[in-house]
C-alpha positions as CSV (number, residue, x, y, z in Angstrom):
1,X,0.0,0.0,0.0
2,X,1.3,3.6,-0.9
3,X,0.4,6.5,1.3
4,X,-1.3,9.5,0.5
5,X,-2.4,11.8,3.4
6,X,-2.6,11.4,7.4
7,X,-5.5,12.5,9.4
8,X,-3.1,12.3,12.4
9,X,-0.2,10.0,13.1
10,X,-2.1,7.3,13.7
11,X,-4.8,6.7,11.2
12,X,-4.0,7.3,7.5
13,X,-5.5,7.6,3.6
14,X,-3.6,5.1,1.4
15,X,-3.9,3.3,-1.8
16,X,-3.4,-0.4,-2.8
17,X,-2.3,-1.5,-5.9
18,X,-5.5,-2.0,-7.6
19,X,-5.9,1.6,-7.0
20,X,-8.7,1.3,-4.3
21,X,-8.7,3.6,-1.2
22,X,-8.5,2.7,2.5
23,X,-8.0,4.3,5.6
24,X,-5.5,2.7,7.8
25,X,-5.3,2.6,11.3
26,X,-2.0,1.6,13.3
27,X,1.1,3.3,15.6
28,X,2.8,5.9,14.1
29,X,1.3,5.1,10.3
30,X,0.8,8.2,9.4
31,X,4.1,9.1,11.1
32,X,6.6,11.6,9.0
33,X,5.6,10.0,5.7
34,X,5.2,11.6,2.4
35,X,2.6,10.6,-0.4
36,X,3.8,7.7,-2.4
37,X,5.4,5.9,0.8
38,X,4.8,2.0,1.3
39,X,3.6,1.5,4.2
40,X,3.9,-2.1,5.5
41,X,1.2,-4.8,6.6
42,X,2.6,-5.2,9.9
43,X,1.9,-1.5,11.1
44,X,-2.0,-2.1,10.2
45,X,-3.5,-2.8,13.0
46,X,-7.9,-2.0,11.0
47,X,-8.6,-1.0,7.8
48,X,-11.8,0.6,5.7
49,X,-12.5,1.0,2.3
50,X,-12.5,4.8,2.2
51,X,-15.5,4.7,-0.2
52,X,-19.8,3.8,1.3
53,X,-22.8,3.9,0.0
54,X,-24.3,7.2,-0.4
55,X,-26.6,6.3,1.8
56,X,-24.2,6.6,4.8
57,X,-21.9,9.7,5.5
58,X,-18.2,9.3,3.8
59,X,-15.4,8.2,5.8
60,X,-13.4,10.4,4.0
61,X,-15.7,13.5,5.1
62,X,-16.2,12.1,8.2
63,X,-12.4,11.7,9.4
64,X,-12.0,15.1,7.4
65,X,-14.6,17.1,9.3
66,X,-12.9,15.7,12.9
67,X,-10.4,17.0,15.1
68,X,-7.3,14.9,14.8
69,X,-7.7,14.8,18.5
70,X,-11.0,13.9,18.9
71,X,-9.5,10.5,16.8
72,X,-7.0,10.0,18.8
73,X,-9.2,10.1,22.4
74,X,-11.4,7.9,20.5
75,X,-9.2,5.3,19.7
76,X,-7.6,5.6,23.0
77,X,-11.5,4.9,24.5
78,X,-12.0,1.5,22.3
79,X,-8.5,0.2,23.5
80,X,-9.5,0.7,26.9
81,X,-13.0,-0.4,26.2
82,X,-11.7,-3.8,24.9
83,X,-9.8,-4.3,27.4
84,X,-12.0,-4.0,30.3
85,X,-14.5,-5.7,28.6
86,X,-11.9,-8.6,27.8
87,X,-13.7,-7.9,24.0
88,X,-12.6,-7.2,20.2
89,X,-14.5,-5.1,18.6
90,X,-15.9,-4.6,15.4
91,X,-14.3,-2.0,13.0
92,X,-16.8,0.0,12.4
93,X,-17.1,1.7,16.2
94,X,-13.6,3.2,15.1
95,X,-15.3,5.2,12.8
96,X,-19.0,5.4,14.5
97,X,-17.5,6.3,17.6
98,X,-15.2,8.7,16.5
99,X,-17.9,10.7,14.6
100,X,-20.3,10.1,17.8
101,X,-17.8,11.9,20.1
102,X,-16.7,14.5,17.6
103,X,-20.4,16.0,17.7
104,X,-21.1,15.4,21.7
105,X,-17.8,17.2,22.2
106,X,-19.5,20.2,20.0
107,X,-22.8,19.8,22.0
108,X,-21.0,19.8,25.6
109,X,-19.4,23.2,24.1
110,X,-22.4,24.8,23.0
111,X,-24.2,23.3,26.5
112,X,-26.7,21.0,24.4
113,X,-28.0,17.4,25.6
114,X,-30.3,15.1,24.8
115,X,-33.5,13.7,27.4
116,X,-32.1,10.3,28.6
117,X,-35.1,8.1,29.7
118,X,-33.8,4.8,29.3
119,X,-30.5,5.1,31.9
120,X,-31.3,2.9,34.6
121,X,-32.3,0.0,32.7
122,X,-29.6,0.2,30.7
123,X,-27.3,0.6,33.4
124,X,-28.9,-2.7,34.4
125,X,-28.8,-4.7,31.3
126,X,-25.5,-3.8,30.3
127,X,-23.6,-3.2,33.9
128,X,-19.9,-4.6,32.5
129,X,-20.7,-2.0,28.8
130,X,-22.6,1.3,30.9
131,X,-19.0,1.0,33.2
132,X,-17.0,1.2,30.7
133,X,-18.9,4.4,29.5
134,X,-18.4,5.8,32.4
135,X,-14.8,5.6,32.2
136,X,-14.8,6.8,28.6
137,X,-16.4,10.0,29.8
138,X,-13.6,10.4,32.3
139,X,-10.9,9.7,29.8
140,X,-12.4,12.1,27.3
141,X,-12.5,15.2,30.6
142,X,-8.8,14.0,31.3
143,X,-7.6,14.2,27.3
144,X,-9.8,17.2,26.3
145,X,-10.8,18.9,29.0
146,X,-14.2,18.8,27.9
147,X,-17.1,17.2,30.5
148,X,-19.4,15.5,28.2
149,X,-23.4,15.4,30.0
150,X,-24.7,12.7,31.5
151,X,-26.7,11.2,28.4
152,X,-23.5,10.0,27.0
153,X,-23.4,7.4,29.3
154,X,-26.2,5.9,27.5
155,X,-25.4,6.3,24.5
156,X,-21.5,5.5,24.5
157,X,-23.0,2.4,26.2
158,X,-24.8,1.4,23.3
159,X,-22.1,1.7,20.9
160,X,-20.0,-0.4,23.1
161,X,-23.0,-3.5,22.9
162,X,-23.0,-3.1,19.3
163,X,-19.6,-3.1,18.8
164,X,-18.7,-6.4,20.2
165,X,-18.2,-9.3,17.9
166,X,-19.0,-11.7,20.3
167,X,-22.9,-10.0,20.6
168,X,-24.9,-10.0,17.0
169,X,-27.3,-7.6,19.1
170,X,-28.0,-4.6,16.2
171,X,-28.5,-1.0,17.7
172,X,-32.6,-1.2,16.4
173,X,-32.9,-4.2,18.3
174,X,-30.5,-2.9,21.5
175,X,-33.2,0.3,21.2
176,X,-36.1,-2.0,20.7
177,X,-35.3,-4.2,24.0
178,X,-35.0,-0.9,25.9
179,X,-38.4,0.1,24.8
180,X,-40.3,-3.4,25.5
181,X,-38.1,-3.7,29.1
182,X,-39.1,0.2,29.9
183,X,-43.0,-0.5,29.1
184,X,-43.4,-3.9,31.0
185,X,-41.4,-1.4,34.2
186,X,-44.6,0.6,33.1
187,X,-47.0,-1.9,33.7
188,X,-45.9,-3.6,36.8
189,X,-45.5,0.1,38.4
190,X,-49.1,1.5,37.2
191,X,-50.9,-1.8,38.4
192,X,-49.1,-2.2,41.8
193,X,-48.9,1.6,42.3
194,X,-45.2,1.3,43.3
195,X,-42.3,2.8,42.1
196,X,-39.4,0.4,41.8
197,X,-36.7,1.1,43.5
198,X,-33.7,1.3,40.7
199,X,-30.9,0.1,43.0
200,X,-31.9,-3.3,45.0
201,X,-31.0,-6.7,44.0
202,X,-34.5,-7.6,43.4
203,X,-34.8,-5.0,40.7
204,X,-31.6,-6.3,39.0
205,X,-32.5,-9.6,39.0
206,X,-36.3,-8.5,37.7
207,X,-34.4,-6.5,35.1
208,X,-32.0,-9.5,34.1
209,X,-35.0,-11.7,33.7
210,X,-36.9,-9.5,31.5
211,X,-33.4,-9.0,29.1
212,X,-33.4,-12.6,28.5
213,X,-37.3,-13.1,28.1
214,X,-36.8,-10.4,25.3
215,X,-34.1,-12.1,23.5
216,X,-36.2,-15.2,23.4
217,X,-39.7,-13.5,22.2
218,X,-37.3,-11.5,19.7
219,X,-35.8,-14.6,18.4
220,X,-38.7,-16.7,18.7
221,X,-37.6,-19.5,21.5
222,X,-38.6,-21.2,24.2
223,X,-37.3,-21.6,27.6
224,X,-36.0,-25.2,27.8
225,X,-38.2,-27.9,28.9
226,X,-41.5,-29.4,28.1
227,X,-44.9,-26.9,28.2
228,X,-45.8,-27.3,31.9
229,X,-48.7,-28.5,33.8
230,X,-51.2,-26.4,33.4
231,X,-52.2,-27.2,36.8
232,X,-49.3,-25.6,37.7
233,X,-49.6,-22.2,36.6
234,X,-53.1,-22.2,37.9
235,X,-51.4,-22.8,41.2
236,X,-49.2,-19.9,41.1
237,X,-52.2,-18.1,39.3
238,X,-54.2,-18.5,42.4
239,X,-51.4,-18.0,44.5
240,X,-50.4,-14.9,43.4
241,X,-53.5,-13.9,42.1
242,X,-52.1,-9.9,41.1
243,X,-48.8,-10.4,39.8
244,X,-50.1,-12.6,37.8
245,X,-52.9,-9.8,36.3
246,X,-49.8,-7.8,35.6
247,X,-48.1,-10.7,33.7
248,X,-52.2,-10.6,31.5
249,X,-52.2,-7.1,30.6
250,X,-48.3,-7.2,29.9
251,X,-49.2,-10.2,27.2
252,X,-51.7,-8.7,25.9
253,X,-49.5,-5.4,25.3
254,X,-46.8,-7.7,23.8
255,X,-49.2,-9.5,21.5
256,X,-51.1,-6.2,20.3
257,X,-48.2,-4.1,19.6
258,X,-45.6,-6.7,18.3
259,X,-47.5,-9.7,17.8
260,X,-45.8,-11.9,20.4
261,X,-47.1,-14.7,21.9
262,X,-46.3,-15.5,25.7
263,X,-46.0,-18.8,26.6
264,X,-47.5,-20.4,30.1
265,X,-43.7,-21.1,30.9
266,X,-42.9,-17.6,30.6
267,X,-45.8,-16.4,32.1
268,X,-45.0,-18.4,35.2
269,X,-41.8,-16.9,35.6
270,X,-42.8,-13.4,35.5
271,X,-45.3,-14.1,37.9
272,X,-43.0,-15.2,40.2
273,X,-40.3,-12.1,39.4
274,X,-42.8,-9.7,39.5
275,X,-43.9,-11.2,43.0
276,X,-40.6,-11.2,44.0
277,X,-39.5,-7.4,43.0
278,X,-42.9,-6.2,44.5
279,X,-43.5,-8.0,47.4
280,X,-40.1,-8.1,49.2
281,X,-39.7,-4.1,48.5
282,X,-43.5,-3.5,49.9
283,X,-42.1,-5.4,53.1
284,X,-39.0,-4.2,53.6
């Protein structure tokens, strides 16, 4: 490959020699070169075509319209990331990351932020990810001097889910389990008229529960096992007579607005969580 310009000294525009564009990322390989250089394999550490679909904003425009230091903080962050996380990511976050910070570095300047209604459960669904956030934000005060709002945690959260190879979770559907998890919260709270409180164990667990019942009415599966008894649920039916009423209108929501059909396994163990995370907290 044959370099032709650096966006800093770390992430570079070269060509290969079929004549296609790429922008390089890698220690020092954009370091004192001039256009025409090689620029060896071994010093690539990720690698984009330079051209996308129209469809998408240009990498070319995008790392163009950045501050080189900006990049650099950003790249600085996804190290980190990954290795807090013990993850690789994908290569696209280099880029979607990067352009994501550029702009909430202009916001925090100009003292604009976005309403973030969806922190605590995902602070809850993705503990390890919304820590490493956290961190990031730090990192980003330390390098630029610039306090990004709370929000980001959020959303520098989600961009860390989606950017793990490990998780075929898509942002729509990261956005879309958010949105089922924070109207089923709805439900339980209206019909017990009880705020759950955010930070018990009980609330965690409810909220781990409900992650994992998504992923399964997503994906279409079943919790392993044969169908129960029916005896059984009308056991824990009787038993627990309102959770259960919450679990009803919570299937009928699901089934209305996305079609979903709740089994009598799963409705058995949301009776039982949503027992669990209202009872103990109206007794304690």
């Amino acid at each position: 490959m044959k370099y032709i310009k650096a966006f800093n000294n770390n992430v570079a525009l070269v060509e290969d020699s079929s004549g296609l564009e790429w922008i390089v990322m890698g220690t020092g390989v954009g370091f004192q070169k001039k256009k025409g250089d090689p620029i060896e394999d071994s010093s690539i550490r990720r690698k984009f075509v330079a051209e996308q679909s129209s469809t998408r904003k240009p990498l070319l425009q995008v790392l163009t319209d950045m501050d080189s230091e900006v990049l650099d903080v950003s790249v600085e962050v996804i190290k980190n990331a990954e290795a807090q996380l013990e993850v690789t990511f994908n290569n696209n976050i280099y880029l979607t990351l990067a352009d994501h910070l550029n702009f909430a570095v202009k916001r925090a300047h100009e003292s604009i932020d976005y309403a973030d209604t969806n922190r605590w459960e995902v602070k809850n669904l993705y503990p390890k990810e919304y820590q490493a956030a956290k961190d990031a934000i730090r990192l980003v005060f330390d390098r630029l001097d610039v306090l990004l709002p709370k929000s980001e945690e959020t959303f520098i959260t989600y961009h860390f889910v989606n950017g793990q190879q490990t998780k075929r979770t898509k942002i729509e559907e990261t956005l879309k389990m958010t949105e089922v998890i924070n109207r089923i919260i709805e439900i339980v709270q209206y019909h017990f008229q009880l705020k759950l409180d955010e930070e018990s164990l009980n609330y965690t667990r409810f909220i781990t529960h409900l992650r994992y019942f998504f992923i399964r009415q997503y994906k279409q599966e079943s919790i392993d096992g044969e169908e129960m008894d029916k005896t059984l649920l009308e056991v824990v039916k009787n038993k627990y007579d309102k959770a259960y009423q919450a679990v009803e209108k919570i299937a009928a929501l699901l089934k209305q607005k996305y079609g979903w059909t709740v089994s009598s396994n799963e409705k058995l163990y949301l009776t039982l969580h949503i027992w669990r995370v209202t009872n103990r907290q109206k007794n304690e």
